[in-house]
N, CA, C and O atoms as a GROMACS GRO file, in nm:
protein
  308
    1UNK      N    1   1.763   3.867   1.497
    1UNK     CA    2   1.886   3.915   1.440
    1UNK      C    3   1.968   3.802   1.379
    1UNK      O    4   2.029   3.812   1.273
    2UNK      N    5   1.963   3.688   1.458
    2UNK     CA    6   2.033   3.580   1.423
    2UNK      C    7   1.958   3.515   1.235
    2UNK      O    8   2.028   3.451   1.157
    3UNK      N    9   1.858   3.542   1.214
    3UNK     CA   10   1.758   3.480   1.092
    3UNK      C   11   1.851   3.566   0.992
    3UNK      O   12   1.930   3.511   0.915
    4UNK      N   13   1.834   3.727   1.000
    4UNK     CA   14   1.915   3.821   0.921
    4UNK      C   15   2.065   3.759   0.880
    4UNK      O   16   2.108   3.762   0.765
    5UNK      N   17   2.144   3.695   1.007
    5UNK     CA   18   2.258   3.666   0.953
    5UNK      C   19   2.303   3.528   0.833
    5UNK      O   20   2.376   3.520   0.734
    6UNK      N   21   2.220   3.442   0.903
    6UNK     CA   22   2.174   3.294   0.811
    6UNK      C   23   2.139   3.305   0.700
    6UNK      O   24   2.212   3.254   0.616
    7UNK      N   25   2.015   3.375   0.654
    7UNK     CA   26   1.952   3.474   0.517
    7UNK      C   27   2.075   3.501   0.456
    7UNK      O   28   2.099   3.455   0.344
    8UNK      N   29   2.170   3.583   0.528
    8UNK     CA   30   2.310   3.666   0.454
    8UNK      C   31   2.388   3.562   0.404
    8UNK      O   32   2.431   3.544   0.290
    9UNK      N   33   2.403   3.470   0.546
    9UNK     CA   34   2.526   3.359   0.477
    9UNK      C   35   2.509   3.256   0.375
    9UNK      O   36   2.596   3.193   0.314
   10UNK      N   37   2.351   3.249   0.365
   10UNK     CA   38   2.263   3.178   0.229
   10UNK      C   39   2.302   3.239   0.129
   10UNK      O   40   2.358   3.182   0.034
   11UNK      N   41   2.274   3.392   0.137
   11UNK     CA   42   2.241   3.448  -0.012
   11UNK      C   43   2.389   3.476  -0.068
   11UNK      O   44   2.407   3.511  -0.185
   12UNK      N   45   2.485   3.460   0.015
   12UNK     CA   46   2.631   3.494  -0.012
   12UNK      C   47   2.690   3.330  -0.041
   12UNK      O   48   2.803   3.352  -0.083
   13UNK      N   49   2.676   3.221  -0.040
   13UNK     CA   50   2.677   3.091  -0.025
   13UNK      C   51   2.620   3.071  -0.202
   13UNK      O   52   2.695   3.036  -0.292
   14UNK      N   53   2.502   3.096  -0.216
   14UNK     CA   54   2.437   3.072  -0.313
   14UNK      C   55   2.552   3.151  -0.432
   14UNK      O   56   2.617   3.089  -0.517
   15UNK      N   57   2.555   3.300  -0.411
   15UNK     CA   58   2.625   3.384  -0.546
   15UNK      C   59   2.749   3.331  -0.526
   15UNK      O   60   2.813   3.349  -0.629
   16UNK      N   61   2.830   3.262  -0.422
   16UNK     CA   62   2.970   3.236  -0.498
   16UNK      C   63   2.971   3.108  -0.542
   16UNK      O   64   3.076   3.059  -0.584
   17UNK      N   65   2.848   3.032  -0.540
   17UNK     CA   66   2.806   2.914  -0.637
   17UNK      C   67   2.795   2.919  -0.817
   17UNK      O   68   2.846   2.867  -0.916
   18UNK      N   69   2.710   3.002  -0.784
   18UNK     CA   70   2.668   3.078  -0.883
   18UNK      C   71   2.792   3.138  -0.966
   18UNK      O   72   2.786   3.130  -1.088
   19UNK      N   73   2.909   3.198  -0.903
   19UNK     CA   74   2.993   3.278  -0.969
   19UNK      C   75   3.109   3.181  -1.029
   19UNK      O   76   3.168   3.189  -1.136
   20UNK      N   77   3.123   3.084  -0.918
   20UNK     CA   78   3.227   2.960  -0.954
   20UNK      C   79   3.216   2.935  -1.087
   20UNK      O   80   3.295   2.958  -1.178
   21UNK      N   81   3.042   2.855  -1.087
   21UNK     CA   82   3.005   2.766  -1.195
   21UNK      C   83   3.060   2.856  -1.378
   21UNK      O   84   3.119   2.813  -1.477
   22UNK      N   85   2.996   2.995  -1.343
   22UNK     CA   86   3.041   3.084  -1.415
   22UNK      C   87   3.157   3.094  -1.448
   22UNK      O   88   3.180   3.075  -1.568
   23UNK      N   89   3.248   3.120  -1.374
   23UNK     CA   90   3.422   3.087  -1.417
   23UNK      C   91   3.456   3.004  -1.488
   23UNK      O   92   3.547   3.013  -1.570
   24UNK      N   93   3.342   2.849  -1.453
   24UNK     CA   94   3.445   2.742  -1.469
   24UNK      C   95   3.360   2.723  -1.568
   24UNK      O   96   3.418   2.627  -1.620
   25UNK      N   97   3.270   2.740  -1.632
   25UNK     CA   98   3.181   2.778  -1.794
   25UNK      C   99   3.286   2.848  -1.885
   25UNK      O  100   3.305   2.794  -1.995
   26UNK      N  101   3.358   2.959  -1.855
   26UNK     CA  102   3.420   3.043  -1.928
   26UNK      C  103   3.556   2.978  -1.934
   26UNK      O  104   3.621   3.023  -2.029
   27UNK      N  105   3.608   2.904  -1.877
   27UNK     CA  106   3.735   2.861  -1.885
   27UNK      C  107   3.732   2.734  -1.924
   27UNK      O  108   3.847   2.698  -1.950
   28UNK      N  109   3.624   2.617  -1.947
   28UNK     CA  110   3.636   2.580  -2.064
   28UNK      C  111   3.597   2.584  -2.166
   28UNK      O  112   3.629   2.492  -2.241
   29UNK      N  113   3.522   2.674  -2.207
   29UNK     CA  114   3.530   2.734  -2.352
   29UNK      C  115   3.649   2.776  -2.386
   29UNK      O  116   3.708   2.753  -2.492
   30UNK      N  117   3.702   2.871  -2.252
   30UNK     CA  118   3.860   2.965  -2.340
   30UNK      C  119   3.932   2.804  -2.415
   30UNK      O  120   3.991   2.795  -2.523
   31UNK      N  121   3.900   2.682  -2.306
   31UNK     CA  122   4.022   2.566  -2.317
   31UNK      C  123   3.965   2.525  -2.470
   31UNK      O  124   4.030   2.515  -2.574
   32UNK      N  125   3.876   2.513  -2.456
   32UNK     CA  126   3.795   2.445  -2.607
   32UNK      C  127   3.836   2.552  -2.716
   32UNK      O  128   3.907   2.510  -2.807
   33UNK      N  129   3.815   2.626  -2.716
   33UNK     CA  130   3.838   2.738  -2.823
   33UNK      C  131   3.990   2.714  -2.862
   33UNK      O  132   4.018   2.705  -2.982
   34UNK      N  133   4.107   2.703  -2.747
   34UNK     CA  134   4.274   2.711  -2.762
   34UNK      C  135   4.279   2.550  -2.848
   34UNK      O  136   4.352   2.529  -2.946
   35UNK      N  137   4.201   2.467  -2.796
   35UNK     CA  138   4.228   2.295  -2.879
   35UNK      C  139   4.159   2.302  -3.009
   35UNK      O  140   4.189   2.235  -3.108
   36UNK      N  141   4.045   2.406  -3.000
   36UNK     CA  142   4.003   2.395  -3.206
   36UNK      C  143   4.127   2.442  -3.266
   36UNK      O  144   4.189   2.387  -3.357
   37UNK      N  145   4.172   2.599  -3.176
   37UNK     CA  146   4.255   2.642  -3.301
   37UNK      C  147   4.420   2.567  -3.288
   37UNK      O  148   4.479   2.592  -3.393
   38UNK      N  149   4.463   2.526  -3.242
   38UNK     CA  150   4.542   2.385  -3.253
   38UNK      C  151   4.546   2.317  -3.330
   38UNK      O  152   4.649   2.300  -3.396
   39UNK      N  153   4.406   2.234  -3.354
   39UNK     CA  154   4.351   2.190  -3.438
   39UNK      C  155   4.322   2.211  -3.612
   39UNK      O  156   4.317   2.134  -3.708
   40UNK      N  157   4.305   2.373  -3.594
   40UNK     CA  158   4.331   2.414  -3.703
   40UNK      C  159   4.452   2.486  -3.774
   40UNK      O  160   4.462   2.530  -3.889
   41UNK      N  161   4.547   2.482  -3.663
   41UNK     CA  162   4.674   2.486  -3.733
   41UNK      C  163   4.722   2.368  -3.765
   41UNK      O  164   4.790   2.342  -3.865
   42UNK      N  165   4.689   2.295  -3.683
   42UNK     CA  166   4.764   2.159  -3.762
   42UNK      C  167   4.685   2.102  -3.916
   42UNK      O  168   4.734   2.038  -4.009
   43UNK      N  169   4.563   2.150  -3.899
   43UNK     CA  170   4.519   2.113  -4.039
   43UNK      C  171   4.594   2.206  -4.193
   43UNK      O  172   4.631   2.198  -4.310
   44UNK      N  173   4.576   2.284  -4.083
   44UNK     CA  174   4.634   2.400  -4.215
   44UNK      C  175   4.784   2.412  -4.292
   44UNK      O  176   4.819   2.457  -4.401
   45UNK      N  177   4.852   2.348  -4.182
   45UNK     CA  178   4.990   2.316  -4.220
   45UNK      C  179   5.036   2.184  -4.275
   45UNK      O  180   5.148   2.157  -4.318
   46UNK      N  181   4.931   2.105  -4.267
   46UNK     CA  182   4.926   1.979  -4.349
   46UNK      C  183   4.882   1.992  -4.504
   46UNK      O  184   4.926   1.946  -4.609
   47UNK      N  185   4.777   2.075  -4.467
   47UNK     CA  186   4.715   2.162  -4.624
   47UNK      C  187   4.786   2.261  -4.693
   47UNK      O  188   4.738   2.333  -4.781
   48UNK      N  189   4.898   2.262  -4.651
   48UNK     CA  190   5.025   2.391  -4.679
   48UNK      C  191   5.126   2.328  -4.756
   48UNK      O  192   5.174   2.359  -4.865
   49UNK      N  193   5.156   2.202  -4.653
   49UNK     CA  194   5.303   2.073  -4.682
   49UNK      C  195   5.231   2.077  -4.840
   49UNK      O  196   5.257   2.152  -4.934
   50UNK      N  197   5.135   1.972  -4.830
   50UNK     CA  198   5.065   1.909  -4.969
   50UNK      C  199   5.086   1.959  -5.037
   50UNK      O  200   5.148   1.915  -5.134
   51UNK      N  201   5.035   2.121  -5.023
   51UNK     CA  202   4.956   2.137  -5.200
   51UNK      C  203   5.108   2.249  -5.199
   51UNK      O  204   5.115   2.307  -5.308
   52UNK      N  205   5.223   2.288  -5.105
   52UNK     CA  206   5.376   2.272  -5.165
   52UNK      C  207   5.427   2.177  -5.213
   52UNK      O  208   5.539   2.196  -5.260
   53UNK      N  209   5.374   2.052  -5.222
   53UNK     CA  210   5.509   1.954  -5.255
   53UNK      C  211   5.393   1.901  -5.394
   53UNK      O  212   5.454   1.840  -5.482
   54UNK      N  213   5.271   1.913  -5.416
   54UNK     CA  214   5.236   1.923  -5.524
   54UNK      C  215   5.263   2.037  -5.673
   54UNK      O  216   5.266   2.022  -5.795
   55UNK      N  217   5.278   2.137  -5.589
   55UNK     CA  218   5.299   2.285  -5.691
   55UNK      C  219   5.506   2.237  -5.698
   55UNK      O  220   5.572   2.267  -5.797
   56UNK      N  221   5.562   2.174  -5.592
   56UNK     CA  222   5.689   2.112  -5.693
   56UNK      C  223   5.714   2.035  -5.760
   56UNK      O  224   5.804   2.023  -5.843
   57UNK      N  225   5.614   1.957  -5.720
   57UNK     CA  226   5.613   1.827  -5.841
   57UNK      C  227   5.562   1.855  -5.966
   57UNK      O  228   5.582   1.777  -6.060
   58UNK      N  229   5.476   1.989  -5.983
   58UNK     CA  230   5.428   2.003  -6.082
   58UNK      C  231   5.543   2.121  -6.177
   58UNK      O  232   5.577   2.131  -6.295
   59UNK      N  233   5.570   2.183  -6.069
   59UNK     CA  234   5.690   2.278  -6.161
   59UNK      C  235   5.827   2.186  -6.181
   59UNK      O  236   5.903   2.220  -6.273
   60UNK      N  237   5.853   2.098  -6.117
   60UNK     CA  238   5.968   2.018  -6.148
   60UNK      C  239   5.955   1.937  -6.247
   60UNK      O  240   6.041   1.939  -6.334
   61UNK      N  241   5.844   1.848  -6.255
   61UNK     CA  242   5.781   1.672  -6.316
   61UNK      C  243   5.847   1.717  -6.474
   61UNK      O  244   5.889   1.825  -6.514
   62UNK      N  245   5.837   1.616  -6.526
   62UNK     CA  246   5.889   1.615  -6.664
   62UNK      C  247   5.737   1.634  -6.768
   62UNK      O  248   5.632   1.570  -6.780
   63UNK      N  249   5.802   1.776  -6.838
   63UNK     CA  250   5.650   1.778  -6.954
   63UNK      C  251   5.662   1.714  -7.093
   63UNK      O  252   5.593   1.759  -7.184
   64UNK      N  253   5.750   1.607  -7.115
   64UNK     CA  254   5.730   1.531  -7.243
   64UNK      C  255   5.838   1.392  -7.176
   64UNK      O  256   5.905   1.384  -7.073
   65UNK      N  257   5.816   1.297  -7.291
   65UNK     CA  258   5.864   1.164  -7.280
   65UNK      C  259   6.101   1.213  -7.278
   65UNK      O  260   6.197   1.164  -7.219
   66UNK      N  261   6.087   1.298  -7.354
   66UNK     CA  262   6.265   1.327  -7.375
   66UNK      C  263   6.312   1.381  -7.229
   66UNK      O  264   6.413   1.342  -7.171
   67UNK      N  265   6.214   1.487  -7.177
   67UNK     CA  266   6.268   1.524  -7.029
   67UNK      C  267   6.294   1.404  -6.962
   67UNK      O  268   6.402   1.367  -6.917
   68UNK      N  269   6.157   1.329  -6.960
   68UNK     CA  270   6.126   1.209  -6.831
   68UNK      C  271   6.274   1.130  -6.875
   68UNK      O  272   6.341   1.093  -6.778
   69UNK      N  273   6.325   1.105  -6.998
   69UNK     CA  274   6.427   0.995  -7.020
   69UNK      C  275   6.562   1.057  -6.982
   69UNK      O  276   6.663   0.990  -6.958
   70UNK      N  277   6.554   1.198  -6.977
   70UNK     CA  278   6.691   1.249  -6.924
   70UNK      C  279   6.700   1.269  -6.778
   70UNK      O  280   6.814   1.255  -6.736
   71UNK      N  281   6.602   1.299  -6.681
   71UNK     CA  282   6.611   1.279  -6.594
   71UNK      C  283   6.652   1.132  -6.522
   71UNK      O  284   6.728   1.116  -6.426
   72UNK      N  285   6.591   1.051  -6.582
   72UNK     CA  286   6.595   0.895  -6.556
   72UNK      C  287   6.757   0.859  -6.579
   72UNK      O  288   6.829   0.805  -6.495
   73UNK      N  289   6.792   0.896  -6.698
   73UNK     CA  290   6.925   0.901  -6.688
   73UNK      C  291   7.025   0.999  -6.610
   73UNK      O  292   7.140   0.963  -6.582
   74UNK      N  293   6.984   1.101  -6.583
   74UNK     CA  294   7.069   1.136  -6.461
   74UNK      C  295   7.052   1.129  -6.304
   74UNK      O  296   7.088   1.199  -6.209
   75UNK      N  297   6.968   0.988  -6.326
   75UNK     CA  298   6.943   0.976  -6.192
   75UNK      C  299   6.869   1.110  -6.091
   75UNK      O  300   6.892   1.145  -5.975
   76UNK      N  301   6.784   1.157  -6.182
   76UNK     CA  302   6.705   1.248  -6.076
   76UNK      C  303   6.603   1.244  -6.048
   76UNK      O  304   6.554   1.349  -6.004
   77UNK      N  305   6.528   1.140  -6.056
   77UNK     CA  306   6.367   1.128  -6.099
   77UNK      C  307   6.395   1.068  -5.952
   77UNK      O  308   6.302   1.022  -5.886
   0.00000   0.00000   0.00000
């Protein structure tokens, strides 16, 4: 009777080994998965800043030599 119980406390020993390792598989992926997309917000909002402060420079910038000299003279360039 005593073999039956040892057997039990093995095979119950073993699956919450088994189940841990499992948890702790899935929780760092969830962690890995939360630091890519982090990652990709910060890329994306760097790639946002840019190509805004390019599309103003381009709708602002001066399109001939008379703009560029009036801006220069009013001190806005």
């Amino acid at each position: 009777m005593m073999a039956y119980f040892w057997w039990g406390l093995a095979t119950f020993v073993v699956a919450a080994l088994i189940l841990l390792v499992a948890y702790a598989t899935k929780a760092g992926r969830n962690a890995q998965a939360v630091n890519q997309s982090a990652q990709n917000t910060a890329q994306a909002k760097v790639l946002t800043t840019t190509t805004a402060a390019m599309a103003q420079a381009q709708a602002t910038g001066p399109q001939n030599t008379a703009q560029l000299l009036s801006r220069l003279d009013a001190k806005d360039a």
